[in-house]
C-alpha positions in Angstrom: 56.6 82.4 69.8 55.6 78.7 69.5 52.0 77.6 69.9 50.8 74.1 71.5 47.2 72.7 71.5 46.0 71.5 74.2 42.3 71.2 73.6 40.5 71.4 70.1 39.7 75.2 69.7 42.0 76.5 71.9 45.6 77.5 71.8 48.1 77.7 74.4 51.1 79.5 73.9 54.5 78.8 75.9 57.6 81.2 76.0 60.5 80.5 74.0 63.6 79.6 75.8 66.0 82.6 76.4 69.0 82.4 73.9 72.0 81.0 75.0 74.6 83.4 76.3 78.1 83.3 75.1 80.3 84.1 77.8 82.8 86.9 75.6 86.3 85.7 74.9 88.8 87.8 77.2 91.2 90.3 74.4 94.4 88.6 73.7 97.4 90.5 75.6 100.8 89.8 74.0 102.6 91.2 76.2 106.3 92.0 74.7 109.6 90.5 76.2 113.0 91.5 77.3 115.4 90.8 74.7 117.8 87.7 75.9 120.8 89.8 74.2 120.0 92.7 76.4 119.6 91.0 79.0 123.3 88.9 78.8 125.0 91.9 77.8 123.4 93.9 81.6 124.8 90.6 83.4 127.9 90.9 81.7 128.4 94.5 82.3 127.3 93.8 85.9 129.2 90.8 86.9 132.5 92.1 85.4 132.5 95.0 87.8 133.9 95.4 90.8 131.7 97.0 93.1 127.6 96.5 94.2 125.8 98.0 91.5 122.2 98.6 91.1 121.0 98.1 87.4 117.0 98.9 86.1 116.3 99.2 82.6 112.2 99.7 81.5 110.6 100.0 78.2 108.5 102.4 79.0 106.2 102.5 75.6 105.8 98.8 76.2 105.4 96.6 79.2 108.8 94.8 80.5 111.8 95.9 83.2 115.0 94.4 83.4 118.5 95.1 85.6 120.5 93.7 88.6 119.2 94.6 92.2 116.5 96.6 91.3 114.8 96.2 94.6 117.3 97.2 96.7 118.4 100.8 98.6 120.6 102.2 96.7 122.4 106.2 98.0 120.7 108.2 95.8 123.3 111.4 96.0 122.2 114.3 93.7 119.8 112.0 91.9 117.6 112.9 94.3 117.2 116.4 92.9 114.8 115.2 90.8 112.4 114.5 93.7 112.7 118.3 94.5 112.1 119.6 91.3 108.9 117.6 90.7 107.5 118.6 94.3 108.1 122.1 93.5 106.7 121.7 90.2 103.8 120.0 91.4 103.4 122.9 94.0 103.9 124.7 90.7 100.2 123.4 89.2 98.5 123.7 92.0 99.0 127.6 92.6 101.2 127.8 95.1 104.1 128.7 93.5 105.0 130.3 90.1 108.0 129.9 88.0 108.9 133.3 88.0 108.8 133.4 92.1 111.8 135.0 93.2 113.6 133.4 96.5 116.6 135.2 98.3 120.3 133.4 98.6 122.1 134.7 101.6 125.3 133.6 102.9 123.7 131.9 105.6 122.2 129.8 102.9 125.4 128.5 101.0 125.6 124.4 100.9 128.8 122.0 100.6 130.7 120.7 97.4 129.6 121.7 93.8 127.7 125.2 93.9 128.8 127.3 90.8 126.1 130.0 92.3 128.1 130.6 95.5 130.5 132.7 94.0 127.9 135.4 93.0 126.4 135.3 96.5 130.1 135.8 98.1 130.6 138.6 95.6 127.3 140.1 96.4 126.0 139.1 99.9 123.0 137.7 98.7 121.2 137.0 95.6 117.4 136.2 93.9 116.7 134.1 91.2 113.4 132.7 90.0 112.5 129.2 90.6 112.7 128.2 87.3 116.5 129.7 87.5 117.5 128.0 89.9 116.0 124.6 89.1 118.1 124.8 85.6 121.0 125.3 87.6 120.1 122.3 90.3 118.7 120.0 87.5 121.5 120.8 84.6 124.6 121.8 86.9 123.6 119.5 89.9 124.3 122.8 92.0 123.7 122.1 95.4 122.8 125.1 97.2 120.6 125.9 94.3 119.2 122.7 95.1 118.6 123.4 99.0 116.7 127.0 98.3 114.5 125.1 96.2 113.8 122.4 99.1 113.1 125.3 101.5 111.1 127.0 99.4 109.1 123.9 98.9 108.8 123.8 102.4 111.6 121.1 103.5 111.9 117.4 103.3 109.1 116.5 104.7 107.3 118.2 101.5 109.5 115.8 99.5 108.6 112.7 101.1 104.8 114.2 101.5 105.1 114.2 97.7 106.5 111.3 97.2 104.2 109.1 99.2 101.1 111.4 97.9 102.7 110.0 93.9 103.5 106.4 95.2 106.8 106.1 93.8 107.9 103.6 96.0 111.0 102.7 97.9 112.5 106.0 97.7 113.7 107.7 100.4 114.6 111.5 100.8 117.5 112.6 103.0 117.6 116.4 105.5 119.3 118.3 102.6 122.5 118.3 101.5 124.2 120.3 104.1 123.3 117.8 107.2 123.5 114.6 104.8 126.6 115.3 103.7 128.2 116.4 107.3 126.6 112.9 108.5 128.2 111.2 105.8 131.6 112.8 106.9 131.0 112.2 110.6 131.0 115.5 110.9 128.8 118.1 112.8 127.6 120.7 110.6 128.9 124.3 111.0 127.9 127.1 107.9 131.6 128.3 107.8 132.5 124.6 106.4 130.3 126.1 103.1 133.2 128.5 102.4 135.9 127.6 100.0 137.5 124.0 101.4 136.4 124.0 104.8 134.4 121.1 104.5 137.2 119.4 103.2 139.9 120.1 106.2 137.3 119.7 108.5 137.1 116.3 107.4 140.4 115.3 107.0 141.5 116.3 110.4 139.2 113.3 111.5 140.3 109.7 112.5 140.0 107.4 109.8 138.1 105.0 111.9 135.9 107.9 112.6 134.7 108.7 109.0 134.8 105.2 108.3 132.5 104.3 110.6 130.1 107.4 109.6 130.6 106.3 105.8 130.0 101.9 106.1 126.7 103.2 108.3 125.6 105.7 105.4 126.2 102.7 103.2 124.1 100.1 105.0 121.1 101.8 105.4 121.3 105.1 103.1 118.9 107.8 104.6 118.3 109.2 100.9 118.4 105.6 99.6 116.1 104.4 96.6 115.6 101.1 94.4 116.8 101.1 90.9 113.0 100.1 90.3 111.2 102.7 91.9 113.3 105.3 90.1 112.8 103.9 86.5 109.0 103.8 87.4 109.1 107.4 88.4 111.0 108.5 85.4 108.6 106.0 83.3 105.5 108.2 85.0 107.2 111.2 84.1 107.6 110.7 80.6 103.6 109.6 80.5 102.5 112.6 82.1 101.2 110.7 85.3 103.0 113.2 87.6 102.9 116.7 86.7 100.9 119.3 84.4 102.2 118.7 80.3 103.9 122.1 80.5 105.8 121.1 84.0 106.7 117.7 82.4 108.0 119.6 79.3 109.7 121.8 81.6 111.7 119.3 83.2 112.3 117.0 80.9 114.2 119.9 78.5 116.1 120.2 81.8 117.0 116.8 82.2 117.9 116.9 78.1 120.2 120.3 78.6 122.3 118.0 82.1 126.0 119.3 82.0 127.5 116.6 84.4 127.9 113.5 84.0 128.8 113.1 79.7 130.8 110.3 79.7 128.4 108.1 82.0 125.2 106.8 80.0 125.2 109.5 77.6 128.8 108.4 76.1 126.8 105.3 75.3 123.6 106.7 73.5 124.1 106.7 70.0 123.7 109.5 67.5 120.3 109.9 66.5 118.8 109.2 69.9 117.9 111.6 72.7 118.9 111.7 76.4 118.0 113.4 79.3 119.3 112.4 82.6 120.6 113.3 86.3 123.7 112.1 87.8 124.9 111.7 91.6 128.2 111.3 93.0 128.8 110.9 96.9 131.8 111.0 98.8 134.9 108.9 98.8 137.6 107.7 101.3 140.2 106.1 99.3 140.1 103.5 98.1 136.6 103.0 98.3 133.9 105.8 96.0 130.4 105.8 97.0 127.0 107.2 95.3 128.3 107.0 91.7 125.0 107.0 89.6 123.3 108.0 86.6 119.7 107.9 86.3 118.1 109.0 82.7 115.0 108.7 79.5 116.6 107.4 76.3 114.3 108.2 73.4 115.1 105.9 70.2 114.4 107.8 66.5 111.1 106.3 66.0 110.1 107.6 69.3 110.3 104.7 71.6 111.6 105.8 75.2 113.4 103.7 78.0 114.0 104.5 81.3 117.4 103.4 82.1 119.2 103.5 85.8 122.5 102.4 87.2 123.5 103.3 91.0 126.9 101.8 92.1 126.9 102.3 96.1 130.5 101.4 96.1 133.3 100.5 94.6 137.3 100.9 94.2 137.2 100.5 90.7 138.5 104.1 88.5 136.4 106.4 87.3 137.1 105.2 83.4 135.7 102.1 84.4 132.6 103.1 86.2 132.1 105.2 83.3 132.8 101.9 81.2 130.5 100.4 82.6 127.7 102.8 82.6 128.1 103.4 78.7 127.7 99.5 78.3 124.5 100.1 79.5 123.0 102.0 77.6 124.6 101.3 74.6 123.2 98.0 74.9 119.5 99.1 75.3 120.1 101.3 72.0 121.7 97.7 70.0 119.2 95.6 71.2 116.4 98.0 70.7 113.5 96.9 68.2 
């Protein structure tokens, strides 16, 4: 400490001045950027085709997110299973149900369009299968009634959308189950006989055009199980990071995702050898010559590990199937060229 004299024989001593404080330097963030090739090759894949198309592709080991009308509602078809399985497998961690959890399938229970498990329960009047059975066959085989025990189970829709609002996933919406969505969709009021063989179907061709047409252009403006591009490639990016379920649960439903049936020429035609994908398609109704609800929705994992969330929804369009398909493997083939 120095000293001053103020008188002879005596010392006075005055406190040093504090040291100077160096206000710390903030850590550098580089933050990594969309490559411009990917990027032109989405526009190109978008703006060539015919039809309004909902595009989101995230790094999801990194920190960027790309596409075309990512923030927009989107029908979400049987993409929306995933939003069941999590919910159940959530309910799954906390103790309220188990995987091995029998539920019963009764006639009464039987849904609409693809659902390889009804012929068993035709055969048989009713069956039971675990949980875990019957979200393989939901998640892998997009079955629907498999799909709609599950959601009851859960205890209904509003256990979805509990779930999803609980998770904040965003704008994503969850419809009544397939059986009332899809009758709505139709214009059609639902009866149970219409889940036998092709009821459904000549029940709804025996309306007036204008009648389903109407029912279908309102489904399509404001799609009660609509969802943005961008909220789903944030949920699958969660998912992956183990921010919404147990590590066993994730595991559990990301091997489903990885063993999907449907859908192998959509992204999955364009995911090169060498990489791994696991994904879940929806496909909605049509009324020629317009197709509606045509998407893919997936987690590409490159060899060295890196994974991207990757998204495409087409609300509508009268373009083929080849070409929806086209368009879809241009996708994804692009994240895996452009990939470093």
């Amino acid at each position: 400490m120095p000293q001053t004299r103020a008188k002879p024989g005596v010392v006075v001593t005055q406190p040093a001045p504090p040291p100077v404080q160096r206000k710390a330097e903030p850590p550098k963030v580089v933050r990594a950027a969309v490559p411009e090739q990917l990027m032109a090759d989405i526009d190109l894949a978008w703006r060539q085709f015919p039809g309004r198309t909902g595009i989101a592709v995230q790094r999801i080991d990194g920190d960027w997110i790309t596409g075309k009308r990512f923030g927009e509602f989107f029908p979400q078809q049987s993409v929306s299973k995933m939003w069941v399985a999590m919910t159940i497998l959530d309910q799954v961690d906390s103790g309220r149900l188990r995987l091995d959890q029998k539920v019963k399938i009764t006639m009464s229970d039987l849904a609409v369009f693809h659902q390889p498990i009804r012929e068993r329960v035709v055969a048989n009047g009713a069956v039971e299968e675990t949980i875990q059975s019957l979200m393989e066959q939901a998640i892998t085989a997009s079955d629907n009634t498999a799909n709609d025990s599950l959601l009851r189970t859960a205890g209904g829709p509003e256990a979805v959308r509990n779930f999803i609002e609980r998770k904040k996933l965003g704008k994503i919406r969850f419809g009544p189950g397939e059986r009332l969505m899809q009758s709505q969709i139709a214009g059609l009021s639902w009866q149970q006989e219409y889940s036998i063989g092709r009821r459904f179907y000549t029940a709804r061709s025996a309306l007036p055009r204008e009648r389903r047409q109407a029912a279908l252009e309102a489904y399509l403006a404001d799609p009660v199980d609509g969802a943005a591009p961008e909220a789903i490639s944030n949920a699958l990016a969660r998912l992956a990071k183990g921010e919404l379920l147990s590590p066993a649960s994730t595991r559990l439903l990301l091997g489903m995702m990885e063993r999907t049936k449907s859908g192998p020429n959509r992204l999955k035609a364009g995911v090169p050898a060498g990489w791994r994908f696991g994904h879940k398609t929806g496909t909605g109704q049509e009324l020629d010559p317009l197709s509606t609800g045509y998407n893919d929705i997936g987690i590409m994992t490159a060899p060295d590990g890196t994974r991207y969330a990757v998204v495409v929804m087409i609300a509508s369009t009268t373009s083929p199937i080849p070409a929806r398909m086209a368009m879809m493997q241009a996708v994804s083939r692009a994240v895996a060229t452009h990939h470093r």
